[in-house]
C-alpha positions as CSV (number, residue, x, y, z in Angstrom):
1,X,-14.8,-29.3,-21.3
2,X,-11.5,-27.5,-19.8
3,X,-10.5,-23.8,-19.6
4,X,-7.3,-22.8,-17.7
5,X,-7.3,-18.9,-17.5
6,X,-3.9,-17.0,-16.4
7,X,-5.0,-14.7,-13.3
8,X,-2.5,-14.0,-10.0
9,X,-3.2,-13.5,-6.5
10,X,-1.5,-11.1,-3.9
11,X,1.1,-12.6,-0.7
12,X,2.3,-9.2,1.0
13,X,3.4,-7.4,-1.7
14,X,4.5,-9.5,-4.4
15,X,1.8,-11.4,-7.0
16,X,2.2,-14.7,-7.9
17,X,1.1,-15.8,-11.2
18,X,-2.5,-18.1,-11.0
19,X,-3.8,-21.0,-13.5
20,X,-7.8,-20.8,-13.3
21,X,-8.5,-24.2,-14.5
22,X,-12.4,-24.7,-14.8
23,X,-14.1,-27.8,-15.8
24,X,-17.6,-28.2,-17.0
25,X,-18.7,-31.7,-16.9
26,X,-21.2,-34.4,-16.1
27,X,-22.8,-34.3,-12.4
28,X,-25.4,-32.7,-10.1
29,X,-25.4,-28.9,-10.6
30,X,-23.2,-27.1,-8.3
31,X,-19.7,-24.9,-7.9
32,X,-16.5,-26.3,-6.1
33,X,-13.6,-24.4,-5.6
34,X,-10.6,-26.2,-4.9
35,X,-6.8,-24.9,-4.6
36,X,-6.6,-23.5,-1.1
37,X,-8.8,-20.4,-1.5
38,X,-9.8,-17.8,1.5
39,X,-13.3,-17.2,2.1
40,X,-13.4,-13.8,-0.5
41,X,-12.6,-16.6,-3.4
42,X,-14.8,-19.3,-2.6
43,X,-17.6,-16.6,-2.7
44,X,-16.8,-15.7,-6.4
45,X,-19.2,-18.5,-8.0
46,X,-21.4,-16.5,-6.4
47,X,-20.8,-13.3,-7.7
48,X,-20.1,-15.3,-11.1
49,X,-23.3,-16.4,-11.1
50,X,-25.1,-13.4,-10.3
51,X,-23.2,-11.8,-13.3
52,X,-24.2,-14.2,-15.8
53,X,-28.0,-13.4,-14.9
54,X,-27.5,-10.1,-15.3
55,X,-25.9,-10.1,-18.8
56,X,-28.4,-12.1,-20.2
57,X,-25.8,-15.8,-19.8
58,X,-27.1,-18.8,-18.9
59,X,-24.9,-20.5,-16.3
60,X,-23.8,-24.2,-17.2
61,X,-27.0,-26.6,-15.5
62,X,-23.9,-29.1,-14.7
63,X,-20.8,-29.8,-12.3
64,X,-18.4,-27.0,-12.5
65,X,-14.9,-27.7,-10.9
66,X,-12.4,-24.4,-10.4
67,X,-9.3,-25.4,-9.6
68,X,-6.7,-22.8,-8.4
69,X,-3.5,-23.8,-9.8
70,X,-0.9,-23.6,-8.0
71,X,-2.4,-26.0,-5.5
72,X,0.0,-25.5,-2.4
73,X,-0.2,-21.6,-2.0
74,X,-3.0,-19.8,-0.6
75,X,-5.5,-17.9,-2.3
76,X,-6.8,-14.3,-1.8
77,X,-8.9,-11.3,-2.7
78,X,-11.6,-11.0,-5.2
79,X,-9.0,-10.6,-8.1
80,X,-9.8,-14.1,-9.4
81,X,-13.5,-13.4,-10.2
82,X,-13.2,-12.3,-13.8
83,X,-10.6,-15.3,-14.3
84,X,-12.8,-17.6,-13.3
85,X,-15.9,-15.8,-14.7
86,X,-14.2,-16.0,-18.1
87,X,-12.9,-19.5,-17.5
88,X,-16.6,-20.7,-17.3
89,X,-17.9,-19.6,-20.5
90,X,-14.7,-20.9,-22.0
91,X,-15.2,-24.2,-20.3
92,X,-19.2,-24.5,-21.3
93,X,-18.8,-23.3,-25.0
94,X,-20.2,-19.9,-24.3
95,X,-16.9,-18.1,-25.8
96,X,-13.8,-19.7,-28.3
97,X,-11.1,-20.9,-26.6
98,X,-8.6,-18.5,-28.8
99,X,-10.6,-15.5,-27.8
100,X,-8.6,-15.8,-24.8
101,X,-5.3,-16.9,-26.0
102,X,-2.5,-14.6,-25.0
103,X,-5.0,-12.7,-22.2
104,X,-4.6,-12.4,-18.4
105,X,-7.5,-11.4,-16.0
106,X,-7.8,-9.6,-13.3
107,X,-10.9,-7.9,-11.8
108,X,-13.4,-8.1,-9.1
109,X,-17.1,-8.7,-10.6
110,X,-20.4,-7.0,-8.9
111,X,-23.6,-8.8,-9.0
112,X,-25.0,-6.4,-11.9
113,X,-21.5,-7.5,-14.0
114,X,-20.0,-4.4,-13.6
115,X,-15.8,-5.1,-13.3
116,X,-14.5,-3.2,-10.1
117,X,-11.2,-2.4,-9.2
118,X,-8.9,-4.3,-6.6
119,X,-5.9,-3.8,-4.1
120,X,-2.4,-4.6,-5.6
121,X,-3.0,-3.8,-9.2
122,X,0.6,-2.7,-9.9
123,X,2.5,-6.2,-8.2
124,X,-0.6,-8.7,-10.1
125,X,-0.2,-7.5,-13.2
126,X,3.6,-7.3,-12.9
127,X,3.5,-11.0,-12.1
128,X,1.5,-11.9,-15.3
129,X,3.2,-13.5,-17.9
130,X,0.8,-13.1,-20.8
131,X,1.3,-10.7,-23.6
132,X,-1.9,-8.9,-22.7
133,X,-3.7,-8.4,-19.3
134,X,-7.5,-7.5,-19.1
135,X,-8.5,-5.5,-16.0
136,X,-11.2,-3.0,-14.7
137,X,-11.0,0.4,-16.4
138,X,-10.3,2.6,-13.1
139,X,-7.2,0.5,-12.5
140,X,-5.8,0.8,-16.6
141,X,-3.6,3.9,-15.3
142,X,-2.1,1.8,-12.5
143,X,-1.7,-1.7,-14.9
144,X,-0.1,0.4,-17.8
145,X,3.2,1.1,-15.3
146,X,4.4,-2.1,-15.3
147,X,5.2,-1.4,-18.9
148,X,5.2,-5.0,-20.5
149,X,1.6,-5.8,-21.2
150,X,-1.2,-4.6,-23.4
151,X,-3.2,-2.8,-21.1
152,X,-6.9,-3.9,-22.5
153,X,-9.2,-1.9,-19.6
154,X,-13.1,-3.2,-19.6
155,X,-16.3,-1.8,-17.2
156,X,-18.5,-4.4,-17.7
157,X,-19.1,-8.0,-18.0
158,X,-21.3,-7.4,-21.2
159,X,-18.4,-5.2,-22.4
160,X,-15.7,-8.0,-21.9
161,X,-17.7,-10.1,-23.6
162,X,-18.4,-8.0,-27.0
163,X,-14.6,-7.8,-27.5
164,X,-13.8,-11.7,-27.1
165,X,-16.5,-12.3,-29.3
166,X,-15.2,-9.4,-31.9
167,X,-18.5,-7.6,-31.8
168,X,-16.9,-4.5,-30.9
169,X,-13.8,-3.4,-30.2
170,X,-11.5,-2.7,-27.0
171,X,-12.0,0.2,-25.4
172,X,-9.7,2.7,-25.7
173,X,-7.1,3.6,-22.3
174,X,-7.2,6.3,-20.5
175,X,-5.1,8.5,-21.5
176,X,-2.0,9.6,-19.1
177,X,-2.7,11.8,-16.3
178,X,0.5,14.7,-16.0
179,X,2.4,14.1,-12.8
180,X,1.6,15.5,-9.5
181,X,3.3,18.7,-8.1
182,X,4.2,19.7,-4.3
183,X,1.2,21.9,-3.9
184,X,-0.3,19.7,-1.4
185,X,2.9,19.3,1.0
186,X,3.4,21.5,3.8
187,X,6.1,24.7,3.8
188,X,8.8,25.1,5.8
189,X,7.9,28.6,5.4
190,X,5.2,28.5,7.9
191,X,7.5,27.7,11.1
192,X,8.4,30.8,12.6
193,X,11.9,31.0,14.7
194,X,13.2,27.5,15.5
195,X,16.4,28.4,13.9
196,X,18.4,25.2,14.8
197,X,15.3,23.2,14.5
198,X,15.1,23.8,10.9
199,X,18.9,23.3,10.5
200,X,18.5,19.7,12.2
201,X,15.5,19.0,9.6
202,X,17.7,20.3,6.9
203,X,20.8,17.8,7.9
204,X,18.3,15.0,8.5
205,X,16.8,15.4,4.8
206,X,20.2,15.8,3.2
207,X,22.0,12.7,5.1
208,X,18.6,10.7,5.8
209,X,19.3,10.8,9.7
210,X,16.8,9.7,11.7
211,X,15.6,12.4,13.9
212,X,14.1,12.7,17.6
213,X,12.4,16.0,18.8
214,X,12.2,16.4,22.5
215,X,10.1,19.4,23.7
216,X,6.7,20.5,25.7
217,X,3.6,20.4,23.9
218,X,2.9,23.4,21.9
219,X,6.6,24.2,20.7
220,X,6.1,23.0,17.4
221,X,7.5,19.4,17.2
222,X,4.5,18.2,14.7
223,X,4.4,21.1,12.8
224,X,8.3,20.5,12.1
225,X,8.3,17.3,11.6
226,X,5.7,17.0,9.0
227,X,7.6,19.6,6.9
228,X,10.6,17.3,6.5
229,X,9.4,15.1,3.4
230,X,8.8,18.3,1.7
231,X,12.9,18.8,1.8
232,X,13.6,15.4,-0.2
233,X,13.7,15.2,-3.7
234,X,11.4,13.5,-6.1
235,X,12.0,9.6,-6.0
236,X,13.9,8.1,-8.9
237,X,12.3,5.2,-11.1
238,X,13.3,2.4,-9.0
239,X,12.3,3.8,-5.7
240,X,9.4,5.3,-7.0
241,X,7.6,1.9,-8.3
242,X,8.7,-0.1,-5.1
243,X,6.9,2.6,-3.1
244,X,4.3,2.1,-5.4
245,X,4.1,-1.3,-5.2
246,X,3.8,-1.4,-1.8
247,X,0.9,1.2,-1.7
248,X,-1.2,-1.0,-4.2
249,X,-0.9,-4.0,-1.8
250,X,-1.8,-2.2,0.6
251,X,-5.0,-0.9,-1.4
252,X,-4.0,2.6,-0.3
253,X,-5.0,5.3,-2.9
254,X,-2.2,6.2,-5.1
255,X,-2.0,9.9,-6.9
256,X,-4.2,10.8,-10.1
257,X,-1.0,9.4,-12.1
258,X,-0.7,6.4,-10.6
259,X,3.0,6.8,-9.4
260,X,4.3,7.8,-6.5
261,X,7.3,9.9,-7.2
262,X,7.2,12.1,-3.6
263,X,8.4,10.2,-1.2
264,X,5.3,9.4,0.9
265,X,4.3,10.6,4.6
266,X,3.1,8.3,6.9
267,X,1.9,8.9,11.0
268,X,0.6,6.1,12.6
269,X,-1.5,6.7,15.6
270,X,0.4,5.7,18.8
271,X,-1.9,3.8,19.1
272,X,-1.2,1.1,16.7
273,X,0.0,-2.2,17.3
274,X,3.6,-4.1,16.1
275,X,1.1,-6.1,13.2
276,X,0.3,-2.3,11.7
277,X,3.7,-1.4,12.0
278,X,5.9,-4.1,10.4
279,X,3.3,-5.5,8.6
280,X,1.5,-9.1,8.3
281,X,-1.5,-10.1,10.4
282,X,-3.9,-11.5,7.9
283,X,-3.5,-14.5,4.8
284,X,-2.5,-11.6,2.5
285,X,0.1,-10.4,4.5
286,X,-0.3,-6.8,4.0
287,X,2.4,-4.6,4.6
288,X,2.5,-2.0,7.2
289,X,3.2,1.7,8.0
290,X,7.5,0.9,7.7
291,X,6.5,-0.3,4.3
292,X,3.8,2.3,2.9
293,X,6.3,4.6,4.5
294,X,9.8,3.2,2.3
295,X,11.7,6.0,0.0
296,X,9.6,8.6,2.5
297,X,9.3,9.4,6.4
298,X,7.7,7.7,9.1
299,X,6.6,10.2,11.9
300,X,5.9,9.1,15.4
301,X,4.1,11.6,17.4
302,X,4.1,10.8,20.9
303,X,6.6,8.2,20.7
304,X,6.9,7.4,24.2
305,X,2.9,6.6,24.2
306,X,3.7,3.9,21.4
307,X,3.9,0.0,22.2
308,X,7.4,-0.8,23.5
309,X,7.5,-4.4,21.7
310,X,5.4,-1.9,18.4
311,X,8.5,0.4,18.9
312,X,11.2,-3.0,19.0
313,X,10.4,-4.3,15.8
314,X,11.3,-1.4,13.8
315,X,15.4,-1.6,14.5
316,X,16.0,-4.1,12.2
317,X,14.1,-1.9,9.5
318,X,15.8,0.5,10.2
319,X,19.4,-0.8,9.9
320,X,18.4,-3.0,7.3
321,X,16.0,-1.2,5.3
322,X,13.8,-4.9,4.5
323,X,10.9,-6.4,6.9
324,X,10.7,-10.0,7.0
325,X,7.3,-11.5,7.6
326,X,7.8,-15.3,8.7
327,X,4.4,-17.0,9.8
328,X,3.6,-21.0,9.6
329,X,2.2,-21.3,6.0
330,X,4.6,-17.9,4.5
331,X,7.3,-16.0,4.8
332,X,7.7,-12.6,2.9
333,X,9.8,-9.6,2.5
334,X,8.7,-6.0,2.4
335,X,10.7,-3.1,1.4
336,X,11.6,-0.4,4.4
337,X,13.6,1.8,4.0
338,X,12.5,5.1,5.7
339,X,13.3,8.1,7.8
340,X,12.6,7.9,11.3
341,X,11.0,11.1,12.9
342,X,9.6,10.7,16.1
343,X,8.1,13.7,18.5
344,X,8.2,13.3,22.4
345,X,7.4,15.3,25.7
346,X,10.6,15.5,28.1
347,X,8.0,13.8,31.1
348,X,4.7,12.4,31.9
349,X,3.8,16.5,32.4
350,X,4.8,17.5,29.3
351,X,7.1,20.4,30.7
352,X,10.4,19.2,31.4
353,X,12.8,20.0,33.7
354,X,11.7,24.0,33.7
355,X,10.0,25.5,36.7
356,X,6.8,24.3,35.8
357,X,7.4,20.7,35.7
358,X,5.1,19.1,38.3
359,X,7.2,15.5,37.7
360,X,9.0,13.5,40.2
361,X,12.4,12.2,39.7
362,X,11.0,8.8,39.5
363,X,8.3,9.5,37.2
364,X,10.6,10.7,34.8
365,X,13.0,8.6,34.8
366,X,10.1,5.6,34.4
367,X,8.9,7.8,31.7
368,X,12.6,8.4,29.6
369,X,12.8,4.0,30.2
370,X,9.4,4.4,27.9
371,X,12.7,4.2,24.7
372,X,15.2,1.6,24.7
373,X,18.5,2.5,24.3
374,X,19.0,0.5,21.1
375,X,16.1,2.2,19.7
376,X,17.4,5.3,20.9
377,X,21.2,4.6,19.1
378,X,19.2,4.6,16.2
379,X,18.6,8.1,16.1
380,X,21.2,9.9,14.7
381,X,19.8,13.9,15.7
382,X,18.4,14.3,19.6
383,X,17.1,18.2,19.2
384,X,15.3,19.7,22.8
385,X,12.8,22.0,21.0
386,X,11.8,24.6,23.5
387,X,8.8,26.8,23.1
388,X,9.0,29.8,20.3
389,X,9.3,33.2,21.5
390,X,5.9,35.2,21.2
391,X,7.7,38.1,19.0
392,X,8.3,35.6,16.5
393,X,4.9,34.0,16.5
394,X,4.0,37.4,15.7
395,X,6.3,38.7,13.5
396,X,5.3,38.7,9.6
397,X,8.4,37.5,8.6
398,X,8.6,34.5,6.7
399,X,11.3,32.0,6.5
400,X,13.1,29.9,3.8
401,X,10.3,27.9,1.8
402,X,10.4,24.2,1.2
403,X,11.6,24.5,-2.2
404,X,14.2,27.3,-1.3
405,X,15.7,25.3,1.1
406,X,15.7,21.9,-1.0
């Protein structure tokens, strides 16, 4: 007998709708997954199978094909257990083959049955084109923002199975959390002094210029710079579900709502390498810090220390505002379109060209070569931030707050 199951899987960060066809048929006992799957997908018979034990369902004693339809595209994630879970009880008699009409599936499946959430819940369901869309009940909030499915959230394997069979009904959704607030940003209020500092971040959040802070270490450059996204406004409806999307791809955790509508902070290491950057890397393609940091900032502390080729690959992000991932078997397309903040010391020392400085000429002119100059064109404020003064470390005066100066 044949089952076909509508499912997607994830290629950077758009999903692409999946046909789960399972047969059950004559032939030695066994599982073969066919359809170009990655290793986490070939390993869902066996998570299938340890499911069915633990629900009390017998798994079919005969030949069970899963083919992954589309055949040419690769395969990825555990998204495609519960499809295929489903589409083998379908396929063996074990549920009604109208139980299922009109019904996507999407969910990872433990061994004990239980239904656990996955990465890129908001761009899979989005690429569903069934009238209703079954996934785990931690990820309901996140489904329900796409807007154009029935939302039918499930914990368990046992659960699922109740409501195809119309023992009991479908659990109810979560209901709505309320939005998040700016309580957990950082106030421009702490900064003391710094007078034109603050007026460069103010400029750079009100014209999105891309901004460069040159100073030693201890003048405040971090603390500045990771002040700026609290000056931007709340993100619209279109910027906030791209942001979104993007953060669900990349399986990083979203807020209690489910939408991001602050425009997101991200600070990469300098460590990190041009893959973590612009994204890519693996078979799903996942997007990198330029993307999880679109409609918000991108900080670069100690942007001299970073990559050169790392630091190369953002100009064309940044003039563009799109990352374009080309590799032998896909090519994709990630949004980016962020504010560039990056934090420097004047020379390997750290102190510049002050008394103190204990840097040759050479060294620092090696050291300012760290930058390229088209990287450098792309910053739009160069601010030298010198060290505070101690009376206004130690004044109690406060200035402007984030929301004052918004």
């Amino acid at each position: 007998m044949l089952a076909s199951i509508p499912s997607a899987s994830l290629l950077g960060v758009e999903g692409h709708p999946i046909d789960v066809e399972v047969h059950v048929g004559a032939g030695l006992p066994g599982v073969t997954v066919v359809g170009l799957p990655d290793t986490s997908c070939r390993e869902s018979r066996d998570r299938a199978k340890a499911a069915f034990g633990s629900v009390g369902h017998r798994w079919p004693p005969q030949k069970v094909t899963v083919n992954l339809a589309p055949s040419g595209m690769r395969k990825n994630g555990g998204a495609l257990d519960l499809a295929m879970a489903v589409g083998v009880l379908v396929a063996s008699g074990g549920l009604p083959a109208d139980a299922v009409a009109g019904l996507g599936f999407l969910g990872q499946l433990g061994l004990d049955g239980a239904i656990r959430r996955f990465p890129g819940v908001v761009p899979l369901v989005d690429a569903m084109q069934t009238t209703g869309v079954v996934v785990p009940t931690e990820c309901a909030r996140e489904a329900a923002l796409v807007g154009r499915h029935v939302v039918r959230p499930v914990a368990h394997l046992q659960e699922l199975l109740a409501a195809l069979r119309g023992d009991e009904p479908w659990p109810v959704p979560p209901d709505p959390l309320p939005r998040s607030d700016r309580r957990h940003e950082l106030d421009l209020a702490d900064v003391r002094g710094h007078p034109v500092a603050r007026l460069a971040l103010e400029v750079a959040a009100a014209g999105a210029h891309h901004l460069l802070l040159v100073g030693p270490p201890g003048s405040g450059k971090t603390m500045l710079a990771r002040r700026l996204v609290g000056l931007l406004p709340d993100l619209d409806q279109a910027g906030a579900l791209e942001a979104t999307r993007a953060h669900s791809a990349a399986g990083v955790a979203l807020p209690a709502d489910g939408l991001v509508r602050r425009p997101p902070l991200r600070a990469p290491h300098h460590s990190a390498s041009l893959v973590s950057l612009v994204g890519g890397g693996t078979s799903l393609l996942r997007p990198g810090e330029a993307s999880l940091a679109h409609a918000g900032v991108l900080f670069l502390d100690e942007l001299a220390e970073f990559k050169a080729d790392a630091l190369d690959a953002l100009r064309q992000p940044l003039e563009e505002g799109v990352v374009r991932v080309s590799r032998a078997r896909a090519a994709v397309s990630y949004p980016a379109r962020f504010l560039l903040v990056g934090a420097m010391n004047p020379c390997p020392c750290g102190e510049g060209r002050s008394g103190a400085c204990r840097c040759s000429d050479g060294a620092r002119a090696r050291y300012a070569r760290r930058l390229s100059g088209p990287l450098l064109d792309r910053f739009d404020l160069r601010l030298d931030v010198a060290r505070p003064d101690a009376g206004d470390l130690l004044s109690g005066a406060r200035g402007e707050s984030s929301a004052d100066v918004a």
